[in-house]
C-alpha positions in Angstrom: 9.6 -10.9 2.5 8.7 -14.5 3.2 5.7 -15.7 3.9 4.1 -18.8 5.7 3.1 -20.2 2.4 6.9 -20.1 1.2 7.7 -22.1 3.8 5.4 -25.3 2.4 6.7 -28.1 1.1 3.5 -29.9 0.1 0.1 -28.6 -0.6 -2.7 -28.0 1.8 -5.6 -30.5 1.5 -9.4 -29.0 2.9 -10.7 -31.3 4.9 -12.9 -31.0 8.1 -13.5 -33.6 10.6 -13.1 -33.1 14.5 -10.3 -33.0 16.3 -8.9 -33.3 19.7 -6.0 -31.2 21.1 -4.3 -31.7 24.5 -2.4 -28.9 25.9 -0.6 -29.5 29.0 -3.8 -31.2 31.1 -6.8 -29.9 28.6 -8.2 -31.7 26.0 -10.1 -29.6 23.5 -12.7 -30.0 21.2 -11.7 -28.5 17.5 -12.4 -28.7 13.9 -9.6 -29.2 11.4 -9.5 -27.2 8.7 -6.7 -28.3 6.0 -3.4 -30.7 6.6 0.0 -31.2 5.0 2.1 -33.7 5.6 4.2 -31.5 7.6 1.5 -29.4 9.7 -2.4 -28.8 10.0 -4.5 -26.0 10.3 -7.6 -25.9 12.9 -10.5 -23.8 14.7 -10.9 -24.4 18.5 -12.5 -22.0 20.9 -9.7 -20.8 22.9 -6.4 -19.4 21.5 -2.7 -21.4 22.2 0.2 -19.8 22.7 2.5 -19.7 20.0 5.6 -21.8 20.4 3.5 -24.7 22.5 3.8 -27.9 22.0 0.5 -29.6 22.1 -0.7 -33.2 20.9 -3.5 -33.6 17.9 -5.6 -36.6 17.9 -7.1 -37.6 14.8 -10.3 -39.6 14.6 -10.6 -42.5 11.9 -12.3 -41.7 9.0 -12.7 -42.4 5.6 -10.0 -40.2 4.5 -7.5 -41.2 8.1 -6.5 -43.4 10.2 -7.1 -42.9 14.3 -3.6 -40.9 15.0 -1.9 -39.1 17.8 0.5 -36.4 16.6 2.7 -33.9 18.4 2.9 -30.3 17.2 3.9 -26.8 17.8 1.2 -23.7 17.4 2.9 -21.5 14.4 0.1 -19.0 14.2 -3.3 -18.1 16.3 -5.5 -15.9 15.2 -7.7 -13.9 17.2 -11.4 -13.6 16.4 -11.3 -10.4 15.7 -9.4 -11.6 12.4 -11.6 -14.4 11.5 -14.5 -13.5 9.4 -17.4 -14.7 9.4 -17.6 -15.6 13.1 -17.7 -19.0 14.1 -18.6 -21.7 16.8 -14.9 -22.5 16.6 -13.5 -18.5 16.0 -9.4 -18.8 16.9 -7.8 -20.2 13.8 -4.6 -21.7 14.5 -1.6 -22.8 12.5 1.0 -25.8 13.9 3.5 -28.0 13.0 4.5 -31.5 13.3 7.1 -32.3 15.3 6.7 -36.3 15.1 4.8 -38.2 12.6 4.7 -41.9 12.1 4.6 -44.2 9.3 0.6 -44.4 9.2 0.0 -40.8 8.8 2.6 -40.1 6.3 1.1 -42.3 4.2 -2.4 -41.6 4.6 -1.4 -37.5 4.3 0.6 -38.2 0.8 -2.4 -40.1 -0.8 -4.1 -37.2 -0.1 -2.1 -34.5 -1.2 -1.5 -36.6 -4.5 -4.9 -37.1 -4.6 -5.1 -40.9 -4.0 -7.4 -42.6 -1.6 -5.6 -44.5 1.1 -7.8 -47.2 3.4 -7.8 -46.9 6.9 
């Protein structure tokens, strides 16, 4: 059976810092949880349909550059499955569907570890 993690091609890197999502006309508050190059993991407060396409926008910080990325929701997990309860309780799964130069770079410095500048 295959999993989610077989799908990976690069390692998850923790890292929280806030995030916006937009779906459709809402823009929501959320807290990112780990990235890859190829996809992201979050918290928000409201579960997405999987199979959405939403937007992710990434505020600068030490670790990123400011970045807007598209993305489709994977996986959304109810609260009842996230333990222990949180401010943020759906935990949701997605994938990029367009990166750009900036980001790639920035997300492979830190999956190999390496500091990149914003």
């Amino acid at each position: 059976m295959e999993t989610f993690n077989d799908k990976r091609y690069f390692p998850r890197v923790a890292i929280s810092l806030k995030i916006q999502v937009q779906e459709s006309e809402n823009h929501l508050a959320a807290e990112m949880v780990d990235l890859t190059v190829q996809g992201i993991s979050f918290r928000l407060d409201r579960p997405l349909e999987v199979g959405s396409r939403i937007s992710i926008e990434i505020s600068a910080s030490e670790e990123l550059r400011k970045n807007v990325l598209s993305a489709e929701i994977l996986r959304c997990d109810s609260p009842a499955n996230v333990s222990p309860p949180q401010y943020y309780p759906y935990y949701v799964a997605a994938k990029f569907v367009e990166v750009n130069d900036e980001y790639l770079m920035d997300s492979l410095a830190l999956v190999h570890g390496k500091k990149s500048k914003p």
